[in-house]
N, CA, C and O atoms as a GROMACS GRO file, in nm:
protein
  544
    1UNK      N    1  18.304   1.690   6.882
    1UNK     CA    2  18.419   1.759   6.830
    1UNK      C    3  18.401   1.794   6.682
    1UNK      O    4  18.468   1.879   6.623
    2UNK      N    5  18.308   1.722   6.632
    2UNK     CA    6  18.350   1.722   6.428
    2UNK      C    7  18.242   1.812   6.420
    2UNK      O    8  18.231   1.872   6.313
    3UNK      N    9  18.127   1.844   6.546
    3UNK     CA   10  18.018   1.946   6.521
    3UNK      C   11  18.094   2.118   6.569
    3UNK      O   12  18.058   2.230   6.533
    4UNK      N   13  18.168   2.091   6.628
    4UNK     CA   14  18.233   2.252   6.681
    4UNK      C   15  18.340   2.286   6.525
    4UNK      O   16  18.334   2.400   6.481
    5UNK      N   17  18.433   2.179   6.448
    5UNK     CA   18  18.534   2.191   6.385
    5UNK      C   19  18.370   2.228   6.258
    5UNK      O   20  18.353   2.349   6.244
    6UNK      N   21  18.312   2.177   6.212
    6UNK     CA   22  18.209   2.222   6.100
    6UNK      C   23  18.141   2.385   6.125
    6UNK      O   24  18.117   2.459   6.030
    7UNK      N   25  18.120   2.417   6.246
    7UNK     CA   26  18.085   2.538   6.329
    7UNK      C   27  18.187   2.635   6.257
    7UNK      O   28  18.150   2.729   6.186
    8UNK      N   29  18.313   2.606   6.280
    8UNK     CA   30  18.429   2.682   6.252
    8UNK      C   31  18.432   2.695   6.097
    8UNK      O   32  18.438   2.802   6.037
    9UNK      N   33  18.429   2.596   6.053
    9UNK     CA   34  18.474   2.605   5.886
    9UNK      C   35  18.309   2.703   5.850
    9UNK      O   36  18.298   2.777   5.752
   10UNK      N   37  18.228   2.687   5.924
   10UNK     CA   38  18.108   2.751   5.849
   10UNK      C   39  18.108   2.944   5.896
   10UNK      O   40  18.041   3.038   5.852
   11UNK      N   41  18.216   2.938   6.001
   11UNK     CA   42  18.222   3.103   6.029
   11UNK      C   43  18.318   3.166   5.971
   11UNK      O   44  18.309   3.281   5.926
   12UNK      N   45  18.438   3.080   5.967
   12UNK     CA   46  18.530   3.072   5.830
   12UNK      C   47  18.510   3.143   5.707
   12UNK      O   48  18.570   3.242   5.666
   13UNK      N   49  18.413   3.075   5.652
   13UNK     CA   50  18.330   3.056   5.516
   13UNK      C   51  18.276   3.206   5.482
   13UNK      O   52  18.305   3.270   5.381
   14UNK      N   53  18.181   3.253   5.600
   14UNK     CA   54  18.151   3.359   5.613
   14UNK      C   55  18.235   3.457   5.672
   14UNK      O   56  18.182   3.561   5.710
   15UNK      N   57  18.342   3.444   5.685
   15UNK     CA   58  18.409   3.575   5.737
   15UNK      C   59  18.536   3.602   5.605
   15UNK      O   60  18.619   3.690   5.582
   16UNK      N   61  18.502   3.494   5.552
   16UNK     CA   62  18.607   3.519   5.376
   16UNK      C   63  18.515   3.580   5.314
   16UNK      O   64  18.553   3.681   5.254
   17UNK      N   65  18.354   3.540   5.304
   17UNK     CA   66  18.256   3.624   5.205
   17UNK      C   67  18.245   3.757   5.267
   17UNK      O   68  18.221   3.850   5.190
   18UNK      N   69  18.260   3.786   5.413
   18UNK     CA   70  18.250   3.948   5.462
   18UNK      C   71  18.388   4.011   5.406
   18UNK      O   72  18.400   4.110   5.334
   19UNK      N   73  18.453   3.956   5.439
   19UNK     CA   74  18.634   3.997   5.382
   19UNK      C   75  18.620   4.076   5.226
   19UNK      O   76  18.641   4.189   5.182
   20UNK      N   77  18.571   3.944   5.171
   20UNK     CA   78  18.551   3.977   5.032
   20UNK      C   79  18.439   4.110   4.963
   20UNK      O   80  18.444   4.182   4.864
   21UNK      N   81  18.354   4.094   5.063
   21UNK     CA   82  18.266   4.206   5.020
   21UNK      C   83  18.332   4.351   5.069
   21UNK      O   84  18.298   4.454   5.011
   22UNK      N   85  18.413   4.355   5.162
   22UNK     CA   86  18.455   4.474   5.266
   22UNK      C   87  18.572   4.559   5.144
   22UNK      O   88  18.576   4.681   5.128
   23UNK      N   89  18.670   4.443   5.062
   23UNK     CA   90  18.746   4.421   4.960
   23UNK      C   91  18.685   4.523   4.870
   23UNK      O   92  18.731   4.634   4.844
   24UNK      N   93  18.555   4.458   4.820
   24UNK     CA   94  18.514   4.514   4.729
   24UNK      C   95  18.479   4.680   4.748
   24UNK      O   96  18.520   4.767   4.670
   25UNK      N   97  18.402   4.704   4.858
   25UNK     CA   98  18.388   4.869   4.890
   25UNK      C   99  18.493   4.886   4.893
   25UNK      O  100  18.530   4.942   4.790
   26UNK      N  101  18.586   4.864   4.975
   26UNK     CA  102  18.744   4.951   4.990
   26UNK      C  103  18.792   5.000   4.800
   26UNK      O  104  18.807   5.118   4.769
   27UNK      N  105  18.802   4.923   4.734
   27UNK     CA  106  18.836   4.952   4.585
   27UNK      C  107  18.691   5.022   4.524
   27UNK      O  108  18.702   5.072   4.412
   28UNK      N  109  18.597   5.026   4.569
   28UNK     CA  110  18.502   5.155   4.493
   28UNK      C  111  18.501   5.245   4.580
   28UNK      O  112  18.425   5.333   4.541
   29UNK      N  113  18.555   5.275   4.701
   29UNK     CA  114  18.598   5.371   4.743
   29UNK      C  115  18.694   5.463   4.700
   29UNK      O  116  18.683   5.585   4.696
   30UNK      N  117  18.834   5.360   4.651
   30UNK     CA  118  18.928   5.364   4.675
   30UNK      C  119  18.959   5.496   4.515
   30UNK      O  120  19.031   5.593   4.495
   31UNK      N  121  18.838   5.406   4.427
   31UNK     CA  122  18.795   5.455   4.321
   31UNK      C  123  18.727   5.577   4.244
   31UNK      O  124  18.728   5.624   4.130
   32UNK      N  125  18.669   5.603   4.362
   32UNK     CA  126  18.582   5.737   4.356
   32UNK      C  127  18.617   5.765   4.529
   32UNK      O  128  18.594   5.691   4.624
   33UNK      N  129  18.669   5.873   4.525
   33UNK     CA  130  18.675   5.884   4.697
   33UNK      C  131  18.609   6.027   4.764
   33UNK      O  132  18.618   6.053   4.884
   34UNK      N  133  18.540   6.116   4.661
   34UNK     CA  134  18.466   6.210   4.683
   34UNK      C  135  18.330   6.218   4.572
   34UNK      O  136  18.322   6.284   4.468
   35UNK      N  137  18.232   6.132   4.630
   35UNK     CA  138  18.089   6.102   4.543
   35UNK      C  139  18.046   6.223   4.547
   35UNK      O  140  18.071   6.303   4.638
   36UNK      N  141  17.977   6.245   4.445
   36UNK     CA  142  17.860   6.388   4.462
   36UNK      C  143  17.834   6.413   4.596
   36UNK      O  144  17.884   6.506   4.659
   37UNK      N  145  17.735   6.307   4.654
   37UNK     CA  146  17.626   6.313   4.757
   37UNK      C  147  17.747   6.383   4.868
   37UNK      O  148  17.733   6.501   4.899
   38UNK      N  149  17.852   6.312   4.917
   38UNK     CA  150  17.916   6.346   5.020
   38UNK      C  151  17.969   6.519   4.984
   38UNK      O  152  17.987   6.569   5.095
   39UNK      N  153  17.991   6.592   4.908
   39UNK     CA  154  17.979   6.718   4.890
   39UNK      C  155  17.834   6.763   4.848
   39UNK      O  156  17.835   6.873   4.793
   40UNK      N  157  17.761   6.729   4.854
   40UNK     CA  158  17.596   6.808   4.875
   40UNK      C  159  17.554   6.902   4.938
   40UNK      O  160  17.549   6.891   5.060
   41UNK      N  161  17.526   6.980   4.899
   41UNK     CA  162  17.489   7.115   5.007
   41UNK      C  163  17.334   7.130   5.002
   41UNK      O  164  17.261   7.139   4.903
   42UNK      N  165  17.304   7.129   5.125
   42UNK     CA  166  17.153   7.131   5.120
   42UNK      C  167  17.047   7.281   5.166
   42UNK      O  168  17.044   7.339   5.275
   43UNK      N  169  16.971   7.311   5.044
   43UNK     CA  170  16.894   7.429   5.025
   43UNK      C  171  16.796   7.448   5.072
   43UNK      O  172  16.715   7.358   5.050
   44UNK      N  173  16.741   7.573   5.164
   44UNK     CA  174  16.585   7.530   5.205
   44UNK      C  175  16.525   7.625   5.045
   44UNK      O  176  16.578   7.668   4.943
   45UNK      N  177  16.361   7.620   5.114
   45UNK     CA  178  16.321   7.652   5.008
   45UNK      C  179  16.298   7.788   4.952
   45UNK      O  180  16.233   7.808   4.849
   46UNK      N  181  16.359   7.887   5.028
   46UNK     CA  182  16.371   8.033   5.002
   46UNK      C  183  16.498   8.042   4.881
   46UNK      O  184  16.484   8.135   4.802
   47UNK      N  185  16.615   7.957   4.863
   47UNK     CA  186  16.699   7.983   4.804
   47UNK      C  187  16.706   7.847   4.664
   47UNK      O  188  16.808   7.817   4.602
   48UNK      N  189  16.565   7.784   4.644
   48UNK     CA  190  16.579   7.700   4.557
   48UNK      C  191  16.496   7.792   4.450
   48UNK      O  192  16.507   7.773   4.329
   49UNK      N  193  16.398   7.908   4.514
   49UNK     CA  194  16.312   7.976   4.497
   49UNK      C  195  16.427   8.055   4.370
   49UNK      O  196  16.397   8.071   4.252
   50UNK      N  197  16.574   8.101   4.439
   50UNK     CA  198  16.632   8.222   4.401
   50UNK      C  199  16.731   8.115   4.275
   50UNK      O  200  16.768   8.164   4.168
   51UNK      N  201  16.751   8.010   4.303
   51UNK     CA  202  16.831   7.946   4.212
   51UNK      C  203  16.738   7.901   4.090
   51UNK      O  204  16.793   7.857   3.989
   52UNK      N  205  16.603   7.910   4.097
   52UNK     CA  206  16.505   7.824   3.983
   52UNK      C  207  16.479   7.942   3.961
   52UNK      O  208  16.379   7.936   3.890
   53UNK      N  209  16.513   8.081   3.980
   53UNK     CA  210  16.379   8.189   3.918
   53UNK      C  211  16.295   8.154   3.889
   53UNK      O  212  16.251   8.155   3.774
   54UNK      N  213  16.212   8.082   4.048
   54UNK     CA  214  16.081   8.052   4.023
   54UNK      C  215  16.014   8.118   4.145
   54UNK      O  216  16.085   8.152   4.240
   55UNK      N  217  15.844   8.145   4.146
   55UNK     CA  218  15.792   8.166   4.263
   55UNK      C  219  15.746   8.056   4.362
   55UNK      O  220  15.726   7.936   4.348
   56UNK      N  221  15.738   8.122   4.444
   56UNK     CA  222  15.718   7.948   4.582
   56UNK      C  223  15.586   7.896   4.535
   56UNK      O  224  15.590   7.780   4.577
   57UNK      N  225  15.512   7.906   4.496
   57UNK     CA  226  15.406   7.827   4.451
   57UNK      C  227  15.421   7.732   4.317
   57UNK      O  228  15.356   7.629   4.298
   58UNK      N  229  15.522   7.787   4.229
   58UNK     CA  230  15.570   7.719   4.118
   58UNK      C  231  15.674   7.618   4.157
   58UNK      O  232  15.692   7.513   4.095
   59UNK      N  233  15.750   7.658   4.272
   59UNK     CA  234  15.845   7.530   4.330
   59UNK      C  235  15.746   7.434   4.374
   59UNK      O  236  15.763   7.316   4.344
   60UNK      N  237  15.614   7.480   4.460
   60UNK     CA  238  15.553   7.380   4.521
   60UNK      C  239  15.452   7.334   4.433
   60UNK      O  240  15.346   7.291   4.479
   61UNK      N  241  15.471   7.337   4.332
   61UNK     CA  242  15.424   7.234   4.266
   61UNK      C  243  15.443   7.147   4.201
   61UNK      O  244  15.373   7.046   4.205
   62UNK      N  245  15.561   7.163   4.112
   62UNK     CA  246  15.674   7.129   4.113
   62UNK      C  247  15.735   6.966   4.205
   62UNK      O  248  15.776   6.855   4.173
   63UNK      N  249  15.707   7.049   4.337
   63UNK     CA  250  15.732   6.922   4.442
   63UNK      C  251  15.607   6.849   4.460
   63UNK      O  252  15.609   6.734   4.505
   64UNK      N  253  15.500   6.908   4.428
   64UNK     CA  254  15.385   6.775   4.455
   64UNK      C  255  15.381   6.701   4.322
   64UNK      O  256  15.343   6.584   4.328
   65UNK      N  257  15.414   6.752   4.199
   65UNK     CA  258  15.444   6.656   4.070
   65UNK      C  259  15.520   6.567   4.078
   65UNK      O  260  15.514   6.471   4.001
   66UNK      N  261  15.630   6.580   4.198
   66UNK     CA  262  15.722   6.473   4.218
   66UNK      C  263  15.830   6.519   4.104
   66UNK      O  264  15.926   6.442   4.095
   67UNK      N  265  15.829   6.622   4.023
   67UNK     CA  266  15.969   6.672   3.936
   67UNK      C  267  16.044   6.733   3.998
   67UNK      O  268  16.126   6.788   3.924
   68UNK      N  269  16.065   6.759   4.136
   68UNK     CA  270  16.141   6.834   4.250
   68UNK      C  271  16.141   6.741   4.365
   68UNK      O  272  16.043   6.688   4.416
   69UNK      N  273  16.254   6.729   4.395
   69UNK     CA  274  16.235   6.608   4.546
   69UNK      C  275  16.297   6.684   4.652
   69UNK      O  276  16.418   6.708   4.652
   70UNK      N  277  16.203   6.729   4.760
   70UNK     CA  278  16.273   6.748   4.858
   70UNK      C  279  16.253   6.674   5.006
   70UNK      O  280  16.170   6.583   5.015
   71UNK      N  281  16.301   6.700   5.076
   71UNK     CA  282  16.276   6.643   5.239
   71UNK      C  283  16.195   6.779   5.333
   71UNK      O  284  16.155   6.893   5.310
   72UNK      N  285  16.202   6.692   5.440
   72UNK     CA  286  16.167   6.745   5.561
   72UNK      C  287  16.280   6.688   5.656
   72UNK      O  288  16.301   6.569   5.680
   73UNK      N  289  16.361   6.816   5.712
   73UNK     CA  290  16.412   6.737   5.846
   73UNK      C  291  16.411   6.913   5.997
   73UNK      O  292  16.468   7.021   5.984
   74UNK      N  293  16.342   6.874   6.090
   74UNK     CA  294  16.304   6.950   6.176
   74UNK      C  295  16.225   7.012   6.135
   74UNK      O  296  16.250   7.130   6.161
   75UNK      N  297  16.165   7.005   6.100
   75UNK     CA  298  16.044   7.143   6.018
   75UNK      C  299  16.076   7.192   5.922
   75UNK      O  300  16.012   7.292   5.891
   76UNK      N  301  16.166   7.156   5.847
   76UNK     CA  302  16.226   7.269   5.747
   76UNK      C  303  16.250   7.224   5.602
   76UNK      O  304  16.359   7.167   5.599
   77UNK      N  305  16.188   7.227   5.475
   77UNK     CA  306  16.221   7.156   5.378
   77UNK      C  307  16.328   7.212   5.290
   77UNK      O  308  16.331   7.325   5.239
   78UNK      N  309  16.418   7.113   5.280
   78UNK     CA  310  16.545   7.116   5.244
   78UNK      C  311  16.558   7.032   5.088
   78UNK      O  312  16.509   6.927   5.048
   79UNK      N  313  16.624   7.107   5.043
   79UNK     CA  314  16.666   6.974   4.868
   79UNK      C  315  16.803   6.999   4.823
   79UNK      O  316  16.865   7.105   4.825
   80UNK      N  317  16.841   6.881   4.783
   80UNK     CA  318  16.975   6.887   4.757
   80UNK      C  319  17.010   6.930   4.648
   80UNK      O  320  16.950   6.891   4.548
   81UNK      N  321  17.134   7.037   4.637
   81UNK     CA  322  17.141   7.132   4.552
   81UNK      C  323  17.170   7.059   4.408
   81UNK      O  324  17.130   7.089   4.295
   82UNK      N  325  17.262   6.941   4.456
   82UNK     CA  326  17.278   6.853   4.276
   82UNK      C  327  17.132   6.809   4.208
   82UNK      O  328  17.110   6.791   4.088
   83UNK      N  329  17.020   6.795   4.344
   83UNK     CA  330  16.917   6.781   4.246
   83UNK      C  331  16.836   6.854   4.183
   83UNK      O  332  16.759   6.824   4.092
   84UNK      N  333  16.866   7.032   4.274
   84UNK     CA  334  16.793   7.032   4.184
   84UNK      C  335  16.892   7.154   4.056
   84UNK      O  336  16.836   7.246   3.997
   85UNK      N  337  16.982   7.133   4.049
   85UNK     CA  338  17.055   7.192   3.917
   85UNK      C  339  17.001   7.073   3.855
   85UNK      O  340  16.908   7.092   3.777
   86UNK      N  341  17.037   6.966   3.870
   86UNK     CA  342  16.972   6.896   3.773
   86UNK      C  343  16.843   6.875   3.737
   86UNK      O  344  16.827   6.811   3.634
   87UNK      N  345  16.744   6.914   3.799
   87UNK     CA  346  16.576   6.963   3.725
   87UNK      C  347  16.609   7.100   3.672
   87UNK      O  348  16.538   7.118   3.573
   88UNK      N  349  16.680   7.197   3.694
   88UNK     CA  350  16.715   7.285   3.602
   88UNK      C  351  16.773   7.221   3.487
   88UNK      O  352  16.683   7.245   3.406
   89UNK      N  353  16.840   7.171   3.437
   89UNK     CA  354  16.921   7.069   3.325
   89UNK      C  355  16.786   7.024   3.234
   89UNK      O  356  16.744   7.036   3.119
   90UNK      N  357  16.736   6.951   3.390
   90UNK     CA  358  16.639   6.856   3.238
   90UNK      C  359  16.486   6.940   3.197
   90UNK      O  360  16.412   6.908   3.103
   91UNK      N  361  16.456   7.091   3.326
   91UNK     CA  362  16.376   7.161   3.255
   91UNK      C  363  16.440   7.271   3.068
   91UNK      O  364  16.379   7.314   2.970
   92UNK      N  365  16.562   7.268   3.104
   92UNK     CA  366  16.626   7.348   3.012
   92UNK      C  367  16.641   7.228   2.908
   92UNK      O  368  16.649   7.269   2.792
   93UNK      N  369  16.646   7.125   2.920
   93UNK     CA  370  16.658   7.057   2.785
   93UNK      C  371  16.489   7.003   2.734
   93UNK      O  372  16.475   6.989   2.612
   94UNK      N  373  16.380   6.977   2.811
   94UNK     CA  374  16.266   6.970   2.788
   94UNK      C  375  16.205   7.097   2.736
   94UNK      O  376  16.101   7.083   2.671
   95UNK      N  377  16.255   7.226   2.753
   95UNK     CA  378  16.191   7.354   2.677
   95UNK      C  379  16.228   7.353   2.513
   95UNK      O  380  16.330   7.322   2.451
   96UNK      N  381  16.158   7.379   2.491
   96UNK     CA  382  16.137   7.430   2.313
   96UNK      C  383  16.281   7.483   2.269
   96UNK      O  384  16.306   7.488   2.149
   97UNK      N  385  16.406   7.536   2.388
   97UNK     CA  386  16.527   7.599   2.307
   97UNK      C  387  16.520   7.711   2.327
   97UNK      O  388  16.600   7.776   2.258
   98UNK      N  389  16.452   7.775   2.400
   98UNK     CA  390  16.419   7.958   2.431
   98UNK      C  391  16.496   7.983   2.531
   98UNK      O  392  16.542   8.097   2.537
   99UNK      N  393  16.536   7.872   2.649
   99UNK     CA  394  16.634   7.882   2.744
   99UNK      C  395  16.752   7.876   2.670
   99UNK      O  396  16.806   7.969   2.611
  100UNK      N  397  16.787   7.761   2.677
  100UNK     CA  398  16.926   7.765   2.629
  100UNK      C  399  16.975   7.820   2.516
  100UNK      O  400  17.095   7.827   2.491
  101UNK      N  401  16.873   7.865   2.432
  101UNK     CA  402  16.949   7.940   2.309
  101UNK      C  403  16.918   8.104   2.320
  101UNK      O  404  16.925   8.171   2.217
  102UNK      N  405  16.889   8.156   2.427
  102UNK     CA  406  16.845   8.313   2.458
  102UNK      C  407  16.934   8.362   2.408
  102UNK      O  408  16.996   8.257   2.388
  103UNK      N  409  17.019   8.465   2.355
  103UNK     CA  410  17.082   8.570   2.356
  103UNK      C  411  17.099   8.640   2.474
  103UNK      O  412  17.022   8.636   2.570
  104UNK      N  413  17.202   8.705   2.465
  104UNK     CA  414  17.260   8.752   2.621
  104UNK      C  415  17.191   8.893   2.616
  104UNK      O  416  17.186   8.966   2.714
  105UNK      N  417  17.156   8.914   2.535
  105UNK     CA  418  17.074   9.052   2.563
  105UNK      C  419  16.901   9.028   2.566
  105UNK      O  420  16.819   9.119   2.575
  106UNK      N  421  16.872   8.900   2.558
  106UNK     CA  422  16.744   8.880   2.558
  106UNK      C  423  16.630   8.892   2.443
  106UNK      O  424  16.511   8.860   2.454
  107UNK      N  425  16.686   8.937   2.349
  107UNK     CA  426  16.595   8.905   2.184
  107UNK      C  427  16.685   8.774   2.096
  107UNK      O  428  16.794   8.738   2.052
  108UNK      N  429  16.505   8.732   2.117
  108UNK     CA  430  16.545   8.629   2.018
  108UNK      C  431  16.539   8.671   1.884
  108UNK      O  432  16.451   8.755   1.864
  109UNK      N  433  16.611   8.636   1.779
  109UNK     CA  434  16.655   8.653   1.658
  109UNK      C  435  16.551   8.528   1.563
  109UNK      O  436  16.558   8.407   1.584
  110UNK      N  437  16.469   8.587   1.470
  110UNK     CA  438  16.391   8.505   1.410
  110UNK      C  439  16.464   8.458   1.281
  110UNK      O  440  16.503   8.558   1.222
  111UNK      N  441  16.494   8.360   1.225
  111UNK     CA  442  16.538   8.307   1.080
  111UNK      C  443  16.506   8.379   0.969
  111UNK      O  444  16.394   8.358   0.923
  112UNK      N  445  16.582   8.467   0.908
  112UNK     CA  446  16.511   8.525   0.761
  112UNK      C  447  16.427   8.473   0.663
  112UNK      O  448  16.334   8.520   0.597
  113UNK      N  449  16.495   8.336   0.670
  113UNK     CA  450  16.374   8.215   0.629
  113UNK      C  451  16.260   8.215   0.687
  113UNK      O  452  16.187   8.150   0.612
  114UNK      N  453  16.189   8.256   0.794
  114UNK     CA  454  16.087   8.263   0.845
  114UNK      C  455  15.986   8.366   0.802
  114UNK      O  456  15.864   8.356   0.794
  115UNK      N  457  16.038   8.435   0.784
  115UNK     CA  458  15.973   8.509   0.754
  115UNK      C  459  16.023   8.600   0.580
  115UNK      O  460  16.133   8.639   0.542
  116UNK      N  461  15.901   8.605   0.521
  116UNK     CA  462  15.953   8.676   0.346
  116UNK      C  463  15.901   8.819   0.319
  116UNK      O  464  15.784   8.849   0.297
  117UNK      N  465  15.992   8.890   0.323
  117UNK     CA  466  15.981   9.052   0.349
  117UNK      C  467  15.895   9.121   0.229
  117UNK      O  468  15.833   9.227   0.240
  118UNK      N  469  15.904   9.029   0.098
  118UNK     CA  470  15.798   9.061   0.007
  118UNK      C  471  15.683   9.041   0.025
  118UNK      O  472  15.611   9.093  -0.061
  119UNK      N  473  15.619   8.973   0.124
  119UNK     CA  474  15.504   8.930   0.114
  119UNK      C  475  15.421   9.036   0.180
  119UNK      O  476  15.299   9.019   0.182
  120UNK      N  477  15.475   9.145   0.235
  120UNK     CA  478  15.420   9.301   0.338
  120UNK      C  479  15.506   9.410   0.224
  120UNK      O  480  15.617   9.415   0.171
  121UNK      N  481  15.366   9.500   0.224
  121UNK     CA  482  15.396   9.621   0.163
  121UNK      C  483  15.434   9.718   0.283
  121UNK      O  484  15.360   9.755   0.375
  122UNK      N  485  15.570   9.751   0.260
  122UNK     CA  486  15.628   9.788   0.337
  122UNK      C  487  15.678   9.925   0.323
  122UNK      O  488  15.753   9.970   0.410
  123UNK      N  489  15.646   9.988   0.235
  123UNK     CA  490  15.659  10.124   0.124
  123UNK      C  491  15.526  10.246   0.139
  123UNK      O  492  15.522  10.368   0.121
  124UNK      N  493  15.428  10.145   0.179
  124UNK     CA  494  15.304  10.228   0.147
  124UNK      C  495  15.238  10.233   0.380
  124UNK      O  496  15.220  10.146   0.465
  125UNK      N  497  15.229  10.342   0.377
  125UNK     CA  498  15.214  10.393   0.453
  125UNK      C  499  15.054  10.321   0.572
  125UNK      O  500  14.976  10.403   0.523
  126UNK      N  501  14.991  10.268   0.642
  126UNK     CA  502  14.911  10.245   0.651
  126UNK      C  503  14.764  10.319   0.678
  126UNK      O  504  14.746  10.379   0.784
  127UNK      N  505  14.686  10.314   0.602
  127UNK     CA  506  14.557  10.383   0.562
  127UNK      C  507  14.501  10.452   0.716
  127UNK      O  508  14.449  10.410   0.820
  128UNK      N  509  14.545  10.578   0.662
  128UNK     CA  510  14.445  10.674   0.773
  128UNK      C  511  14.561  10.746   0.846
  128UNK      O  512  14.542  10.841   0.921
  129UNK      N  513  14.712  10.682   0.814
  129UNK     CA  514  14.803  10.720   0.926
  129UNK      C  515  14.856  10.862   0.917
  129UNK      O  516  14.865  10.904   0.802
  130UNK      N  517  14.890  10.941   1.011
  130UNK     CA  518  14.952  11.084   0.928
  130UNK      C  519  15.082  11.065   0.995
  130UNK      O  520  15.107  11.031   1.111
  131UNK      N  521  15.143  11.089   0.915
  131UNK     CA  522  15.313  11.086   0.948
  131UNK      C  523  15.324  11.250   1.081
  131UNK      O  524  15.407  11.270   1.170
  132UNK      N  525  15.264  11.292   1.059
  132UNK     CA  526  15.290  11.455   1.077
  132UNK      C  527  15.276  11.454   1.235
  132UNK      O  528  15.375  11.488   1.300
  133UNK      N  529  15.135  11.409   1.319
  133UNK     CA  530  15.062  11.401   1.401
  133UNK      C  531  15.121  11.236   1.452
  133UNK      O  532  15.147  11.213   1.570
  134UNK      N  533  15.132  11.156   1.366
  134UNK     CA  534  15.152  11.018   1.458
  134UNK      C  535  15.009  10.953   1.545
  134UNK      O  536  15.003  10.866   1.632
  135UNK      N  537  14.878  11.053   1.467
  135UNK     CA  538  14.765  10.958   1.447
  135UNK      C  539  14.741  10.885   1.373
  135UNK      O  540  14.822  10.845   1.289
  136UNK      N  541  14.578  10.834   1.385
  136UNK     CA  542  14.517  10.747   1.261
  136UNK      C  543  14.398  10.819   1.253
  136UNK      O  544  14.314  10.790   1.168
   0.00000   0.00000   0.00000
């Protein structure tokens, strides 16, 4: 009898620690109740192609560097779209600033500081040129 009543207190025991853990998901559920992953939309690779303005050989390499993660499911490789906006993110913050600071018309604008307009004779015509003809 005192081996069946110890049986009990020991399933007891464990069905307060399942309780308690079940507790705990329900309130990080309860907490976040639409995660990224569960809205994920998943891309094959013709349209990760059109979202990276990249060519398929530059995606696939990309994916053998392991800086692109995608799957396989039925034949078909698929990647999830949060991941890869986010290798867009961290290729746009790993570039030099030419992405994210482009101009919407596409010239970049050099610093006047960069360059010192006295230092080119800029007055004198270059040797051999004819203004007239637009030879040399």
């Amino acid at each position: 009898m005192q081996r069946i009543e110890d049986m009990f207190i020991t399933i007891k025991s464990l069905l307060d620690r399942i309780m308690d853990e079940l507790q705990t998901i329900r309130n990080e559920i309860k907490d976040n109740p639409h995660p990224e992953s569960a809205d994920d939309v998943f891309l094959d690779f013709n349209e990760v192609c059109e979202i990276t303005k990249m060519s398929e050989r530059q995606v696939r390499r990309y994916r053998e560097q392991g800086k692109l993660i995608g799957f396989q499911l039925d034949g078909r490789r698929l990647y999830r779209k949060s991941e890869v906006l986010d290798f867009i993110k961290k290729r746009v913050k790993d570039s030099d600033g030419w992405v994210r600071n482009r101009p919407k018309d596409g010239i970049r604008q050099i610093p006047s500081e960069t360059v010192d307009l006295d230092d080119f004779d800029i007055d004198n015509d270059p040797e051999g040129f004819d203004d007239e003809t637009d030879d040399f």
